[in-house]
C-alpha positions in Angstrom: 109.1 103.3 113.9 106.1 105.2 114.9 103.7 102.9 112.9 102.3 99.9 114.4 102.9 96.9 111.9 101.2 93.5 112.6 103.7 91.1 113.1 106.0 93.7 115.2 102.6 93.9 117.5 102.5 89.8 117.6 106.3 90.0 118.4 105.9 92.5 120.9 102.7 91.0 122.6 105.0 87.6 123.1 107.2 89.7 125.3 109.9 89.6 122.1 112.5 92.5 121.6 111.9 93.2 117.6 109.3 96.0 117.9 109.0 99.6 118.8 106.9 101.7 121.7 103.8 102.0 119.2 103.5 98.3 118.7 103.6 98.3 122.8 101.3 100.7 122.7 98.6 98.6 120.6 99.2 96.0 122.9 98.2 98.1 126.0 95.1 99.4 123.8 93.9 96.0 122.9 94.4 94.8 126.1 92.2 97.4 127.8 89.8 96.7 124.6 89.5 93.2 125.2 92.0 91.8 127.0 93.0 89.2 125.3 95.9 90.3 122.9 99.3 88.9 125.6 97.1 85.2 125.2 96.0 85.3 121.6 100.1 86.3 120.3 101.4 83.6 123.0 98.7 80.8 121.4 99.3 81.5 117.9 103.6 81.2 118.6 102.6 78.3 120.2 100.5 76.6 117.3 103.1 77.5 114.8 105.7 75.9 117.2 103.8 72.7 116.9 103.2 72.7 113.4 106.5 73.2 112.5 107.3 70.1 115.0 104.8 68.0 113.4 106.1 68.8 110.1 109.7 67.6 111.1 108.7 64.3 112.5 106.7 63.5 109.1 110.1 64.1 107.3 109.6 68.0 106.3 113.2 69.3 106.4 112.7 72.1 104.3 110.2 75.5 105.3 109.7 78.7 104.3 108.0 80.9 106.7 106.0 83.8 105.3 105.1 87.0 107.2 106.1 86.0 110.7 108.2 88.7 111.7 110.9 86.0 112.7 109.2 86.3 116.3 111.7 87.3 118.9 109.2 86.3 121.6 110.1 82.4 121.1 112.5 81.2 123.9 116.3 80.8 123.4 116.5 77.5 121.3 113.0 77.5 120.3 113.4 79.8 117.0 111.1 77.8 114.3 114.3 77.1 112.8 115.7 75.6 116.1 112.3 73.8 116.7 112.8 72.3 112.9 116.3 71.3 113.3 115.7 70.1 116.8 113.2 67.5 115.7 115.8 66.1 113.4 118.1 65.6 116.3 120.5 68.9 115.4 121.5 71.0 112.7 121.2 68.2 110.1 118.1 66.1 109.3 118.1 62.4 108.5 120.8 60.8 106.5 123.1 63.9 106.9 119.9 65.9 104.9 120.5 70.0 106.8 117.5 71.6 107.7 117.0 74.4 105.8 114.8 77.9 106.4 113.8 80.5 104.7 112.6 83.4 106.2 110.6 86.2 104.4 109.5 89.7 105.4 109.0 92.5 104.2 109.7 94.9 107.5 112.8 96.3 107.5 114.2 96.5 111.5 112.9 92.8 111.7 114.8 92.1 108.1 118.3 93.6 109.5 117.8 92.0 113.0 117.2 88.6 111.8 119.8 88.8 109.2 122.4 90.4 112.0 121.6 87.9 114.4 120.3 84.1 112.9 122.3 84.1 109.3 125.7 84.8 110.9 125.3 81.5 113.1 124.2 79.0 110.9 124.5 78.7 106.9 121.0 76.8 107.2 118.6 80.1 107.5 118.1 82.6 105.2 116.0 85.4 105.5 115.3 87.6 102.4 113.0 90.2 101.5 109.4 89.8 100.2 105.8 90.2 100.6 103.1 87.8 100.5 100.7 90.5 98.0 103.8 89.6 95.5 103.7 85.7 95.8 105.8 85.3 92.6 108.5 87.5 93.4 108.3 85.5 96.3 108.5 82.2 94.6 110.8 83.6 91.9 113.7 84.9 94.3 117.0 83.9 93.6 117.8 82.5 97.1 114.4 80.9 97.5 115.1 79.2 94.7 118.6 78.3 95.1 118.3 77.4 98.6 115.7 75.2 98.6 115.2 72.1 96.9 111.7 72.4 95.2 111.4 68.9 93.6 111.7 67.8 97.3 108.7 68.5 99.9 108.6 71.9 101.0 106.5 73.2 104.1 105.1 76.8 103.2 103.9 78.4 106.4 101.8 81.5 105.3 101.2 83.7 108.4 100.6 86.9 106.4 96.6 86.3 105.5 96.0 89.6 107.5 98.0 91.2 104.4 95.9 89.4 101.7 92.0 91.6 101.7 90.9 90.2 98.3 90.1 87.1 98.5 90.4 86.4 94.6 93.9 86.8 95.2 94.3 85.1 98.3 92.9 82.6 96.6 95.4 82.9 93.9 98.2 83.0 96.5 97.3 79.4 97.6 97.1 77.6 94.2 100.5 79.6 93.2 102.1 78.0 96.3 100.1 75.0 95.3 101.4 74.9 91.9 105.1 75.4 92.7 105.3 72.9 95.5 106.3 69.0 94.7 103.9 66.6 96.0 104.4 65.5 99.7 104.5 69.4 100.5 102.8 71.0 102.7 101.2 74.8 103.2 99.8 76.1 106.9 97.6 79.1 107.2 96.6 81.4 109.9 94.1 83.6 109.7 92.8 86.4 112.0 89.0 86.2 112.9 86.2 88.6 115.1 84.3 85.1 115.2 85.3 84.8 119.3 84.8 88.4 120.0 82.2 89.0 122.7 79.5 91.2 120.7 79.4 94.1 123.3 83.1 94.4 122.8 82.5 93.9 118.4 82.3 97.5 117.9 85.5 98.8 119.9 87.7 96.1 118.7 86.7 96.8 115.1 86.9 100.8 115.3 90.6 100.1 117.0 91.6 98.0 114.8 90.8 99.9 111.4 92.4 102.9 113.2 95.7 101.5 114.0 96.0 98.5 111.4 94.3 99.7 108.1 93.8 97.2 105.5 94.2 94.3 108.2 92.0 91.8 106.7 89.3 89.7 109.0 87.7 86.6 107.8 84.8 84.4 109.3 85.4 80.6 109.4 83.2 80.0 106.4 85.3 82.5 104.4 88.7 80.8 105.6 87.3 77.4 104.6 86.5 78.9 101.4 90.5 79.8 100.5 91.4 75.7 101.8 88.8 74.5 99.2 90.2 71.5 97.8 93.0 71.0 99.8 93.4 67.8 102.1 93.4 69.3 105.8 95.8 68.0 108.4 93.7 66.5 111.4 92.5 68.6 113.5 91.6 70.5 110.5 90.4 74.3 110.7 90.2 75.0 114.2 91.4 77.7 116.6 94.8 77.9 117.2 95.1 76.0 120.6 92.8 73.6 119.4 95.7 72.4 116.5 97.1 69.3 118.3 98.0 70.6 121.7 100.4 69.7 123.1 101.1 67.2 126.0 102.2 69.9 128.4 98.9 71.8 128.1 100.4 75.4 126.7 98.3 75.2 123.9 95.2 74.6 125.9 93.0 76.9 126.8 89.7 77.4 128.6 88.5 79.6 125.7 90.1 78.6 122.4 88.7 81.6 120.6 90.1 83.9 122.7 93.0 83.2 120.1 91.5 85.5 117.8 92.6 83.4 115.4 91.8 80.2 113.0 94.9 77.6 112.0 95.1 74.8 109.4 98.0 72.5 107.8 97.1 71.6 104.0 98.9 68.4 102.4 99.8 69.2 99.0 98.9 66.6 96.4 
């Protein structure tokens, strides 16, 4: 409770309710660092909003959503699960197909709130335990398994590239997903960046930043590219988050896309 963790920050820097007072409290310091952090958590809700959206209206009707922190900070009906099952036209997908989502996180408050308040509502949503540095456990869990259909096209969304500072496993991470999904699925990746960062303000935001979230891993476009090697990149391909197929009522737009902080990209998996 007295830790800042990253997705508790994004949560609480959306104006959402699963966080603490030192999450706040990074907000307020990043804020007066660079002023930026309220725009950069909104924009990359937003983008995975639209991705999941997209993903739906090309059929997806499966997701697993890694490392989001199950944000709070989405309004009422416009959960990722809600947005998923929404595009469907309700609970249930084409053909009488449900929607089904998986959850996973390794934080415990968000674990028991998500669990306390999504699972009791609908039997469509799971939310289990797991971290992205243990992608096989991941992949190996019994309700992942069981819940999800994996000879059917599954949309991975891995948010939780902060987590993942060796790339040789990061890399690893992406083929394992790769490997395990049928063909038709699809993987989306976010990735935090300094690439945008004003170089007077470089210094500050990295001290902060390695004092409050240690081991938060921070990747150059090159380097992000690197771990999508040889995957076939939705269009717009890697961009900033708002850049990712905004949306028609311009929230996604922004005047300064890499104020975001952070780069997007949706994979098809052969």
């Amino acid at each position: 409770m007295t830790r800042p963790m990253t997705t508790r920050v994004l949560d609480a820097a959306a104006g959402g309710k699963n966080n603490f007072s030192a999450d706040r409290d990074l907000v307020r310091r990043y804020d007066q660092a660079a002023s930026v952090t309220t725009t950069a958590a909104r924009a990359v809700l937003q983008f995975l909003v639209r991705v999941v959206r997209h993903l739906a209206a090309e059929g997806v009707d499966q997701f697993v959503v890694v490392g989001s922190g199950v944000p709070s900070g989405l309004p009422p009906g416009g959960r990722l699960h809600d947005v998923a099952a929404g595009c469907h036209g309700g609970p249930g997908g084409p053909g009488g197909v449900p929607v089904r989502v998986v959850y996973v996180e390794n934080d415990p408050m968000v674990l028991a709130g998500a669990r306390a308040t999504i699972e009791p509502g609908t039997d469509l949503v799971r939310v289990v335990e797991g971290d992205v540095r243990e992608i096989d456990a991941i992949l190996g869990d019994r309700v992942v398994c069981a819940f999800l259909d994996w000879d059917r096209p599954v949309a991975v969304l891995l948010l939780s590239t902060h987590s993942l500072a060796d790339d040789e496993y990061a890399h690893y991470v992406i083929e394992r997903v790769r490997r395990a999904a049928s063909d038709g699925s699809y993987l989306s990746l976010l990735q935090t960046t300094f690439d945008g960062v004003p170089g007077e303000l470089l210094p500050a935001v990295r001290d902060l930043l390695a004092m409050t979230l240690p081991g938060h891993a921070i990747r150059g476009r090159q380097e992000v590219a690197a771990l999508l090697d040889g995957l076939v990149l939705v269009d717009p391909g890697l961009v900033w988050v708002p850049e990712w197929r905004p949306d028609d009522h311009g929230a996604a737009c922004s005047a300064r896309p890499s104020s975001s902080g952070t780069y997007g990209a949706v994979a098809r998996l052969p």
